[in-house]
Backbone bond lengths (Angstrom), bond angles and torsions (degrees), N, CA, C in turn:
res aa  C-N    CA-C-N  psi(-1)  N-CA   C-N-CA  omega(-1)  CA-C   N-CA-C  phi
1 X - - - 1.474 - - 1.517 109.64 -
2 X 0.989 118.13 145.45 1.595 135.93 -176.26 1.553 126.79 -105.89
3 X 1.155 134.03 -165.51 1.393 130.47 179.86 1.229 92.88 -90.03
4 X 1.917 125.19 -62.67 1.461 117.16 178.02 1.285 120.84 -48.31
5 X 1.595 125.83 -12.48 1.497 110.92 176.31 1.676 98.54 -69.56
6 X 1.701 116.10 -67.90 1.085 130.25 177.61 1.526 115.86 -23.92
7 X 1.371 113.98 -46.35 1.728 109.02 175.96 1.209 110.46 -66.22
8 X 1.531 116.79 -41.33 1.909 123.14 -174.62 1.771 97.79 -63.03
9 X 1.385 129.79 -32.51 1.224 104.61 -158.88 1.863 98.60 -98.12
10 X 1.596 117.11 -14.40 1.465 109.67 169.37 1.376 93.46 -62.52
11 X 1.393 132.83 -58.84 1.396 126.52 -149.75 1.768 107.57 -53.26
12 X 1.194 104.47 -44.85 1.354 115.87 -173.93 1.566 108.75 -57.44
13 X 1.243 112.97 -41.50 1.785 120.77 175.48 1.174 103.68 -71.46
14 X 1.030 126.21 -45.53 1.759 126.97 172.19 1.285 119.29 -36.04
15 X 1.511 105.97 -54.72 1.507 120.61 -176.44 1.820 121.62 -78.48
16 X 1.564 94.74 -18.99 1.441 102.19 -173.26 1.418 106.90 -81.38
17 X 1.990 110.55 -45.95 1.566 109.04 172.44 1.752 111.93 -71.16
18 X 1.027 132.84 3.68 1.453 137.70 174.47 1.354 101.04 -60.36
19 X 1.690 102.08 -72.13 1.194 109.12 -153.20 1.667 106.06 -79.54
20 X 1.518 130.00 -36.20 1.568 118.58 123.04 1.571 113.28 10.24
21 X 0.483 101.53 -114.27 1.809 127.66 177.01 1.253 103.58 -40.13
22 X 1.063 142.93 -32.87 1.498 127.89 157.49 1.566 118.07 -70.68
23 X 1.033 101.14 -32.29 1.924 112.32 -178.86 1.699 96.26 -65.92
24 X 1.555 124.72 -68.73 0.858 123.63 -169.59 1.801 119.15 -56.58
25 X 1.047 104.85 -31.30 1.795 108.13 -176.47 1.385 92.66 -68.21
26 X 1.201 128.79 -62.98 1.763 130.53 163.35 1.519 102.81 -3.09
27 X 1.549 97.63 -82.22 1.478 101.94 -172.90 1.619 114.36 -50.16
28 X 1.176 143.86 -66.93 1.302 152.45 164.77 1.647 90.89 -12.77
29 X 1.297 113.19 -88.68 1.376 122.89 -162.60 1.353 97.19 -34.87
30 X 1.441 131.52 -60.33 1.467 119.41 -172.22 1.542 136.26 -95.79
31 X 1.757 86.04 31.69 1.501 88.56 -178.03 1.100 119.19 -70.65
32 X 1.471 134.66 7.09 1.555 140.44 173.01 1.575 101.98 -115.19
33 X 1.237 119.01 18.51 1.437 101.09 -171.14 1.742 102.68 -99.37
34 X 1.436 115.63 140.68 1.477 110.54 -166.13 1.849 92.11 -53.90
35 X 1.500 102.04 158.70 1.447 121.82 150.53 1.767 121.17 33.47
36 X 1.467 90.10 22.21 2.068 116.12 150.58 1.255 95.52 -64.57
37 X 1.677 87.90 126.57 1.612 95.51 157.15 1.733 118.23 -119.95
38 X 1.662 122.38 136.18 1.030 119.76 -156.62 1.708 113.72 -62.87
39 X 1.314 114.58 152.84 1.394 123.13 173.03 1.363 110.05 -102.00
40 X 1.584 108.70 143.35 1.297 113.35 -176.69 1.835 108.66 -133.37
41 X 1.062 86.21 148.43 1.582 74.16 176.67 1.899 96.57 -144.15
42 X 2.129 94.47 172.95 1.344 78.85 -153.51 1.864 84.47 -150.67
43 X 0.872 99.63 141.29 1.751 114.99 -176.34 1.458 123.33 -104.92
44 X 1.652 93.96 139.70 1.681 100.41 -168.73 1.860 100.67 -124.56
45 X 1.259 128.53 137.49 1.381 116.37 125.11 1.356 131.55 10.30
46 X 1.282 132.77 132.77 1.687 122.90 158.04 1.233 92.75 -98.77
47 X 1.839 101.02 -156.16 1.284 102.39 -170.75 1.406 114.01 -56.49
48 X 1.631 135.91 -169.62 1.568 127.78 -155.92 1.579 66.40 -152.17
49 X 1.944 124.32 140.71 1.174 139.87 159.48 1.485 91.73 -124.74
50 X 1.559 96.85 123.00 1.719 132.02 158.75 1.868 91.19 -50.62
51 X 1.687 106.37 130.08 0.959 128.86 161.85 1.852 107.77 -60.63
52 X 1.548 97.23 165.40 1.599 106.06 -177.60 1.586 98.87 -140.19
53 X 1.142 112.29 161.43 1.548 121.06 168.29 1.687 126.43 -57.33
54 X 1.581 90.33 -12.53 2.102 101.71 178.73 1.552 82.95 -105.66
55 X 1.613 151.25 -38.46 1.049 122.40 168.65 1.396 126.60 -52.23
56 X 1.536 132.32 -71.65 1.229 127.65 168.12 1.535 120.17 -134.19
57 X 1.430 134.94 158.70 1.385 135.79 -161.79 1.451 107.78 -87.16
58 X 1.540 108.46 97.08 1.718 108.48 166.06 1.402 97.01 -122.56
59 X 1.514 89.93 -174.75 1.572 97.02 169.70 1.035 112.98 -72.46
60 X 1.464 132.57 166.59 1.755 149.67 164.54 1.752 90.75 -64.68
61 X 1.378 91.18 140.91 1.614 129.40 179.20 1.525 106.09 70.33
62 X 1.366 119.26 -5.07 1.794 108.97 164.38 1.607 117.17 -98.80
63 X 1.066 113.73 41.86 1.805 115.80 -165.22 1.677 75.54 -105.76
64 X 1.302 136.06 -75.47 1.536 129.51 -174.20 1.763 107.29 -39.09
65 X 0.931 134.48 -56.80 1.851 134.34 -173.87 1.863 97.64 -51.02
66 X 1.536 116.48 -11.39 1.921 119.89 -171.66 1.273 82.52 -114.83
67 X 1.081 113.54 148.17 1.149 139.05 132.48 1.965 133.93 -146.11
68 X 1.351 104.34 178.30 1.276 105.41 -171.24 1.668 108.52 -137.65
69 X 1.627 106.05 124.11 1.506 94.81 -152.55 1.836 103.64 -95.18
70 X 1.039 135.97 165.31 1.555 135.06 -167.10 1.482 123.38 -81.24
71 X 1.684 100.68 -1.43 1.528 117.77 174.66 1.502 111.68 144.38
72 X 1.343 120.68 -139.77 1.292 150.51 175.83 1.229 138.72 -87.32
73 X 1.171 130.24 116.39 1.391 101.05 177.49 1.683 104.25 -136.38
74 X 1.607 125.36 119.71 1.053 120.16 -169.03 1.727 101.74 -81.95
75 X 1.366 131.36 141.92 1.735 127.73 -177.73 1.803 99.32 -98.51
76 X 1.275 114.36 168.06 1.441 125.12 -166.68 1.301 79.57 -72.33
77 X 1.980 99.88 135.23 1.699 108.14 152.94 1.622 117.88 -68.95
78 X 1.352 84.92 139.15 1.413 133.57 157.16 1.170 125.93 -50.64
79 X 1.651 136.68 122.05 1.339 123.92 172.00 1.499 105.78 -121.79
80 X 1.493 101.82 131.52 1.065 120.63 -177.47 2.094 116.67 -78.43
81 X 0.781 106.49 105.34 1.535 107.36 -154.51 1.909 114.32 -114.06
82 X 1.720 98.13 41.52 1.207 113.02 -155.50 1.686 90.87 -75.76
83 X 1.152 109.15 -171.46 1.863 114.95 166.42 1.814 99.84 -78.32
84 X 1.106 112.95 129.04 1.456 130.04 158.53 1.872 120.21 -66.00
85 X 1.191 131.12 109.55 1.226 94.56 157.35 1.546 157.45 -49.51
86 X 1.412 116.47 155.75 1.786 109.72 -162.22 1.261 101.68 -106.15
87 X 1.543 114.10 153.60 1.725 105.89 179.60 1.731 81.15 -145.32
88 X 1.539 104.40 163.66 1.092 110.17 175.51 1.578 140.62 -94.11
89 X 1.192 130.39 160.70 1.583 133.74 174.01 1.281 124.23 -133.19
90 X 1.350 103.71 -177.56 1.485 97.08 -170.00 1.632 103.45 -121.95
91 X 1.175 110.26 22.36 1.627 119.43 149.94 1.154 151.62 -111.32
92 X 1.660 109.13 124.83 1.593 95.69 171.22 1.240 139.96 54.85
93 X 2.250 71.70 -131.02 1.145 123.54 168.93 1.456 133.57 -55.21
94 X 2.137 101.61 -11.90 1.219 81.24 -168.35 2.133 115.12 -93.50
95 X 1.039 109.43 159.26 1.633 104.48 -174.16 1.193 108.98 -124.25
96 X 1.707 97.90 166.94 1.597 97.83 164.13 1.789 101.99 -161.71
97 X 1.060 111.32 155.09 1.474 109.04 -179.69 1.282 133.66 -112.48
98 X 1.506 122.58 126.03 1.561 108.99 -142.90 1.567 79.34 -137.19
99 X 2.281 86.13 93.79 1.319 128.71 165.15 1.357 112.90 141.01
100 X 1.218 113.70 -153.63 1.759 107.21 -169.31 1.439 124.39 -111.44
101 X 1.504 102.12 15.80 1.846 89.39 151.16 1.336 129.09 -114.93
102 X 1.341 116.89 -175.63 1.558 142.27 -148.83 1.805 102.64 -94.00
103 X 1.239 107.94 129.88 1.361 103.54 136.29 1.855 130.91 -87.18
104 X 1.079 89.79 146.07 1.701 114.10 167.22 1.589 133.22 -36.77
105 X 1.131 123.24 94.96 1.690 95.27 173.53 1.242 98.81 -151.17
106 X 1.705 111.27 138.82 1.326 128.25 -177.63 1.684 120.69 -100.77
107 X 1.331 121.12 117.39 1.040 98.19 -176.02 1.563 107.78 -99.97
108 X 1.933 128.95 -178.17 1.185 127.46 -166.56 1.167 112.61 -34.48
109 X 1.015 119.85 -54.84 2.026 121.19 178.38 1.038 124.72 -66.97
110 X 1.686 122.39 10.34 1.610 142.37 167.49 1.410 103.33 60.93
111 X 1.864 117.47 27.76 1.686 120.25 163.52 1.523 100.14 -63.01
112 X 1.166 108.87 126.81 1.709 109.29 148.42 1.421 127.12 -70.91
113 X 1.564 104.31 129.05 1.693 88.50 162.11 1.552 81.59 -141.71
114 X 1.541 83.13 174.47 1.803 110.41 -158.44 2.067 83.53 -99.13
115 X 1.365 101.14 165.03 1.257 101.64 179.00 1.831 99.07 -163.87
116 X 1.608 130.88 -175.23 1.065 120.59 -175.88 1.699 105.05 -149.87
117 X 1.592 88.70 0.43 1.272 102.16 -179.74 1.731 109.52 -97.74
118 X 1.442 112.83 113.92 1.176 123.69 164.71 1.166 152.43 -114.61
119 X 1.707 97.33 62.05 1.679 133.47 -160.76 1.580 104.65 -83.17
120 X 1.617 122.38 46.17 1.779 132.16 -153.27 1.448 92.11 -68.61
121 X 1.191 115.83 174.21 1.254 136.82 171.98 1.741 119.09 175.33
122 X 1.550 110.19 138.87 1.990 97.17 171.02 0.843 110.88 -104.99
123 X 1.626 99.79 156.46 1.149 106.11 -155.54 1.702 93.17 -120.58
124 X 1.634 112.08 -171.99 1.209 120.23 -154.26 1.738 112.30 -48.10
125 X 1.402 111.20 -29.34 1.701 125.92 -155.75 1.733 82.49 -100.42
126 X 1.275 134.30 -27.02 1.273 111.67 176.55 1.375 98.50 130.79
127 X 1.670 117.86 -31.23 1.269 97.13 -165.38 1.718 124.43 -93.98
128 X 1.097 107.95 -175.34 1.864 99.31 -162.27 2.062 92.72 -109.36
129 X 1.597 87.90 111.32 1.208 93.21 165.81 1.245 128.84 -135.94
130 X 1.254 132.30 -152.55 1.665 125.40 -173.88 1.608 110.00 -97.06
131 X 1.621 109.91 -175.63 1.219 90.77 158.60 1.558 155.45 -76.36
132 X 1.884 97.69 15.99 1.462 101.05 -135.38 2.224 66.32 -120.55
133 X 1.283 115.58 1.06 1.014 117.55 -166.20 1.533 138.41 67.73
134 X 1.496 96.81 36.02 1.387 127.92 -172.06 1.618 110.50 -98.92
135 X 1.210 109.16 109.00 1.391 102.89 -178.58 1.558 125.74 -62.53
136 X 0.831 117.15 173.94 1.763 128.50 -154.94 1.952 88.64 -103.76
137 X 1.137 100.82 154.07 1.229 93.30 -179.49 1.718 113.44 -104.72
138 X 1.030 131.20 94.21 1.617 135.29 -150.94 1.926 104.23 -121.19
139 X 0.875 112.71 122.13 1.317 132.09 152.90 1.228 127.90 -72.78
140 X 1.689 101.21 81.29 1.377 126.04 -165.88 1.512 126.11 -71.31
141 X 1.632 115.02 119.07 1.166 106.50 175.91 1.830 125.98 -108.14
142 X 1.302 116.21 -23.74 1.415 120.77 104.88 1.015 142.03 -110.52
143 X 1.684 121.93 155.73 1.689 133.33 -161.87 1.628 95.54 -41.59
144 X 1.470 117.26 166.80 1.510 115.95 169.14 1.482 121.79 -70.31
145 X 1.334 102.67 -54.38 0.893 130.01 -177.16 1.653 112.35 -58.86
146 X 1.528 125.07 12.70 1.599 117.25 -163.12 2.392 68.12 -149.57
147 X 1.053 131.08 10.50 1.517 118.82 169.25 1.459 100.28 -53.53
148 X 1.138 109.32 152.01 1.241 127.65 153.97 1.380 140.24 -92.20
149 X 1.326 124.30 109.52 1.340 121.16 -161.56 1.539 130.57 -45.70
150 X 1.136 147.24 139.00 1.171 145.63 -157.76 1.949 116.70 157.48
151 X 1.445 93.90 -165.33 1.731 105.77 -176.02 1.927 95.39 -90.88
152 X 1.262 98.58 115.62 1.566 101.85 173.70 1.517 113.67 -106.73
153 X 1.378 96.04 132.05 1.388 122.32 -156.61 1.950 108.56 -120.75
154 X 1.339 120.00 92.61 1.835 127.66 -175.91 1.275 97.35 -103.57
155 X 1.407 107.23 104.53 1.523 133.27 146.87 1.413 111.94 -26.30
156 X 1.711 133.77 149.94 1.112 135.22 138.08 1.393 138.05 -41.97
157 X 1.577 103.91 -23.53 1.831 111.99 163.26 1.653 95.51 -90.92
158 X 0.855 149.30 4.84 1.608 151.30 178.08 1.454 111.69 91.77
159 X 1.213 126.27 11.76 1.680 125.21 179.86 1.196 104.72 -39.49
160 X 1.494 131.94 163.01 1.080 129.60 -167.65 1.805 92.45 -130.76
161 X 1.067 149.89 96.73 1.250 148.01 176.37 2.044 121.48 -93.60
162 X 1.134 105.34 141.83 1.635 96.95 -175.44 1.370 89.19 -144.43
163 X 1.569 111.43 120.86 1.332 104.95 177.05 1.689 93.47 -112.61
164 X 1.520 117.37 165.72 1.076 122.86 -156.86 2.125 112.95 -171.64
165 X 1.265 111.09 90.19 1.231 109.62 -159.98 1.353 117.06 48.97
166 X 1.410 101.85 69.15 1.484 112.00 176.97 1.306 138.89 87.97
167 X 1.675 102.72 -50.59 1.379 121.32 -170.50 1.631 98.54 -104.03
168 X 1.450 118.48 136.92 1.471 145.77 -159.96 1.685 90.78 -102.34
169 X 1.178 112.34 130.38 1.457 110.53 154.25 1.636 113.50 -133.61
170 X 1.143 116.79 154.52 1.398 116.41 -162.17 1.863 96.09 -119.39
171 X 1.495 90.94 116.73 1.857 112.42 -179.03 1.292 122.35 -90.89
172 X 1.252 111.66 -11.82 1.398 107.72 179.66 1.204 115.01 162.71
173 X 1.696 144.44 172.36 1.184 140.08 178.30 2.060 104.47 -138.24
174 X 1.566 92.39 140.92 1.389 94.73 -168.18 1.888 93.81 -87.50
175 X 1.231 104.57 149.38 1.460 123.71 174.00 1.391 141.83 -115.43
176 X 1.559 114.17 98.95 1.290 133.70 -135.68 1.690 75.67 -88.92
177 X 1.691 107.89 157.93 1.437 133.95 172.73 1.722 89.41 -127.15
178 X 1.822 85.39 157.55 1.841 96.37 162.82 1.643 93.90 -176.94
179 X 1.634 118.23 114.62 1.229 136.36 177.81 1.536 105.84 -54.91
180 X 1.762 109.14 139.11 1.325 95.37 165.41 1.684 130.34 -38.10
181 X 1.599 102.07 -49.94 1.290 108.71 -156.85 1.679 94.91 -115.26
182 X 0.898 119.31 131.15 1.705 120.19 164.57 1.541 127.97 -45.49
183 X 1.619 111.84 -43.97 1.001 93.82 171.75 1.279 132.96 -103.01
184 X 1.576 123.28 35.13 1.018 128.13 -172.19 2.098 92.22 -103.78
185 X 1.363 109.70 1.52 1.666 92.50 143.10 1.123 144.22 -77.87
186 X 1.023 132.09 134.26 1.770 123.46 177.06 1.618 85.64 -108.09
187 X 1.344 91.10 149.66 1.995 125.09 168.63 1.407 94.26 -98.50
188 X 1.745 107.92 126.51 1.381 131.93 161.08 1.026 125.47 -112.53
189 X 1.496 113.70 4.76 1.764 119.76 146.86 1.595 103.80 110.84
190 X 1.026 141.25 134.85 1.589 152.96 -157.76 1.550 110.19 64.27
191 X 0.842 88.32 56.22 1.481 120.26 165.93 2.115 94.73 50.05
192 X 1.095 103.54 68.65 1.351 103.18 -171.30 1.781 101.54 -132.36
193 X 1.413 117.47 170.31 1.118 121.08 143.93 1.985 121.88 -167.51
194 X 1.312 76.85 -173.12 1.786 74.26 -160.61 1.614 92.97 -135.44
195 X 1.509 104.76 165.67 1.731 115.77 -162.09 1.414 91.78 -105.78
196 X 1.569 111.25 126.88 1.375 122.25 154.46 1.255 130.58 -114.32
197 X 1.785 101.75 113.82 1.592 98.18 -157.88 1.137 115.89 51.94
198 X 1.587 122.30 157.78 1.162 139.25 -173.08 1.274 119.54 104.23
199 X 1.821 119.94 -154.14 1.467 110.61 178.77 1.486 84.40 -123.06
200 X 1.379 112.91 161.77 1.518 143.55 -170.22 1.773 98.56 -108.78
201 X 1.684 128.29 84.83 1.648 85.80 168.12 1.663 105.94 -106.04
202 X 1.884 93.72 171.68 1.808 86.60 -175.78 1.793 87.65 -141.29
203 X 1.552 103.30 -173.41 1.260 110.18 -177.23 0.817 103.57 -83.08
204 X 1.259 149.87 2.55 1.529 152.53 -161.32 1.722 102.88 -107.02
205 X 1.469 135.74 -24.08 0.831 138.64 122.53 1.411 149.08 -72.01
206 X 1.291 113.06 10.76 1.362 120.79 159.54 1.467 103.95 99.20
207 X 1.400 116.40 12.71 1.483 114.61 176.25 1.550 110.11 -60.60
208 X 1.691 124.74 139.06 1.328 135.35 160.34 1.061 108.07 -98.72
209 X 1.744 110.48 164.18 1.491 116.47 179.69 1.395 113.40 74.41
210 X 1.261 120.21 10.20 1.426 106.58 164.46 1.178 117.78 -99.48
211 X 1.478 134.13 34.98 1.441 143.90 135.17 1.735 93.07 97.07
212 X 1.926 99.96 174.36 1.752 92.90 -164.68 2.058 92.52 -124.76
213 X 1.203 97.92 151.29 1.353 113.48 -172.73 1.696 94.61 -95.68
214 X 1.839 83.12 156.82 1.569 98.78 -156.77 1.485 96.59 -133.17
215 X 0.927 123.21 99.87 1.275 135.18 174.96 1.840 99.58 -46.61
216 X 1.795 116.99 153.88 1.167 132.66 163.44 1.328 121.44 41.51
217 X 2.027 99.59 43.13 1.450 125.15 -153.54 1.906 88.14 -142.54
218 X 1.494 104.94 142.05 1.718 107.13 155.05 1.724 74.81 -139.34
219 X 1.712 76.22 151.25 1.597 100.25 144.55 1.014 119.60 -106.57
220 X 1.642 87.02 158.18 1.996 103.54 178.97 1.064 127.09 -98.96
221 X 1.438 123.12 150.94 1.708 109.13 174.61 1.247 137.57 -55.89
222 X 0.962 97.29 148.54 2.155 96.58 -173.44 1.609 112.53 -81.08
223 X 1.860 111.66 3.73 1.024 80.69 156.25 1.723 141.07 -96.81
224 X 1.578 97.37 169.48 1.527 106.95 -179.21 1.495 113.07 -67.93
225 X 1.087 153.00 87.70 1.314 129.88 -170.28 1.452 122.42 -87.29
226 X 1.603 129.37 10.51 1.377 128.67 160.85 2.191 94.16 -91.86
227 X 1.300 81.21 -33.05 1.643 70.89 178.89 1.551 124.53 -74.51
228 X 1.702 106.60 -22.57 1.472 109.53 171.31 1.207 115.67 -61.15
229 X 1.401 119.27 -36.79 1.336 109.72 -156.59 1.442 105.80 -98.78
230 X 1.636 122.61 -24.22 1.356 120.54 161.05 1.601 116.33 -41.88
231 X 1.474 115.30 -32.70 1.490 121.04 -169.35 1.436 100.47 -90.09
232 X 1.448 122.00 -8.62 1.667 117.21 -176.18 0.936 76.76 -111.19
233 X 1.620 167.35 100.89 1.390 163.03 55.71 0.926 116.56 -83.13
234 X 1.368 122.70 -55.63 1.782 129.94 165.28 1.647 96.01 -43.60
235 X 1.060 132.05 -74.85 1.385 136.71 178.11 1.611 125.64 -14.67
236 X 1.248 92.08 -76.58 1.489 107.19 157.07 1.488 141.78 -47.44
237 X 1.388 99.56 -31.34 1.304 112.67 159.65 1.555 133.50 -73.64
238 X 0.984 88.69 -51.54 1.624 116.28 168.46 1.798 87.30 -53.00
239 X 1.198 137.95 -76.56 1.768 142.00 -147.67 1.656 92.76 -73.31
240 X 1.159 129.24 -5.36 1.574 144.04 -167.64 1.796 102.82 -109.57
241 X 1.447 111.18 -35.98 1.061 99.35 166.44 1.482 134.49 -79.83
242 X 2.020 114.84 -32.58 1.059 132.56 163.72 1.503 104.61 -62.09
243 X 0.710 118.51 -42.61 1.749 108.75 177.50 1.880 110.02 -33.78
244 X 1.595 97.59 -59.36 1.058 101.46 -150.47 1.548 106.75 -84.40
245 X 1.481 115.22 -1.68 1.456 131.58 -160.73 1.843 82.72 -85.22
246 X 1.656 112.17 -47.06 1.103 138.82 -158.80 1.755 104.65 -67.82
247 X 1.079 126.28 -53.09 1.373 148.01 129.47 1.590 124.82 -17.59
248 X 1.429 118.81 -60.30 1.685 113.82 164.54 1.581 109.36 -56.31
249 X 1.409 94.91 -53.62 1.730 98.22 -167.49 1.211 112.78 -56.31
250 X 1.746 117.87 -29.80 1.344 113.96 -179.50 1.768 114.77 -69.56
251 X 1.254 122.67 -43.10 1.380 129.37 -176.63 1.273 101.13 -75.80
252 X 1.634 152.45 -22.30 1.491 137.30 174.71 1.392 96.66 -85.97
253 X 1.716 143.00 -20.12 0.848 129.32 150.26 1.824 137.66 -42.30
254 X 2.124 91.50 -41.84 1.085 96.36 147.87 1.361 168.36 -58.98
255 X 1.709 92.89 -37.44 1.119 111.14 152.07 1.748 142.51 -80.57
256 X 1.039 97.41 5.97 1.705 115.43 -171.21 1.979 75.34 -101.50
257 X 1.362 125.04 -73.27 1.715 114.90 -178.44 1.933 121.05 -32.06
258 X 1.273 114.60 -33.13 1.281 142.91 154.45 1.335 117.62 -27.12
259 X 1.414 99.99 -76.06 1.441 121.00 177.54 1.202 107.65 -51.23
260 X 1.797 118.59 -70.19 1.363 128.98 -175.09 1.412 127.00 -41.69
261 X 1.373 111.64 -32.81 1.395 134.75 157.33 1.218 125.41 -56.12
């Protein structure tokens, strides 16, 4: 191994606690954000080079049992997509889902993405959407916009109820999604996501197990935030030490050019 190995494998730690450290500040930042779920990420080895007798002095036939690996390698984060705890409000609109599927939301171009955040609200035209002004995805039995004013009442299967001088009429039912496989979601950022490949099921097809909605409920994020920030100190430290590992190697590089000169 050489000095240029030594610089390639700080660089590589450099880049692995970076992006570390960007994942984790993420989390921090949204530890109040409804129905965030925490990101994790998780580190491997690169390739591993079998020691030699000009690397370090062992006996013959134990240079293979040593080795020396080529750096870092940070793996795609992870989302942790456990149940959040629920706390209560004094709205509505507001939801939360207690189990593992998705609510609905369409944005202008009628893309679906799945979301867990159920911060609802109506809006001027009537209909119940997010904050980003993304409508809710509802299985309408009348239009929104033609509800009738009253005490609104959302079932645990998502019924949509409006009672109104007495008599209850039922407007519609909200429609939970939940991917076969978990990780065939990708996150597209505001707390959203979208299905790649795979199967899509929803209540609208008769999917079970996609957990029961709780009226005048948000969930909270799963993240830990004494634990986030314990992991953004370790972090930092750790990217504080490669620095400086990164830093020696650079000046005995220098000084070995010195010599040669």
């Amino acid at each position: 191994m050489n000095v240029n190995d030594i610089l390639s494998i700080s660089r590589t730690g450099l880049n692995g606690l970076q992006n570390n450290l960007d994942i984790v500040a993420n989390n921090v930042a949204n530890s109040s954000t409804v129905g965030f779920k925490n990101r994790d990420t998780s580190f491997t080895d690169l390739l591993e080079n079998s020691t030699t007798s000009q690397d370090v002095n062992v006996e013959n036939g134990q240079q293979n049992k040593m080795g020396m690996t080529t750096g870092l390698a940070t793996h795609q984060q992870s989302i942790n997509f456990s149940q959040g705890s629920l706390r209560n409000t004094d709205s509505p609109y507001d939801l939360a889902i207690s189990g593992k599927g998705f609510f609905g939301v369409r944005g202008s171009d009628g893309q679906l993405y799945l979301t867990r955040n159920g911060d609802f609200t109506r809006d001027a035209n009537g209909n119940v959407v997010d904050q980003a002004g993304r409508k809710l995805d509802i299985q309408v039995t009348i239009p929104e916009n033609q509800w009738p004013q009253g005490t609104v009442s959302i079932g645990q299967t998502g019924q949509i109820t409006i009672e109104q001088n007495g008599r209850s009429t039922q407007v519609g039912s909200i429609v939970l999604y939940q991917p076969t496989e978990p990780q065939d979601l990708q996150a597209v950022g505001n707390n959203l996501y979208r299905v790649q490949g795979g199967t899509l099921n929803s209540s609208l097809n008769g999917a079970t197990g996609l957990g029961t909605i709780q009226q005048y409920h948000l969930e909270n994020s799963t993240t830990d935030l004494a634990d986030a920030m314990s992991n953004m100190i370790l972090t930092q430290r750790a990217y504080s030490f490669n620095s400086r590992v990164l830093q020696s190697t650079d000046d005995m590089l220098g000084t070995i050019n010195e010599f040669s000169n």
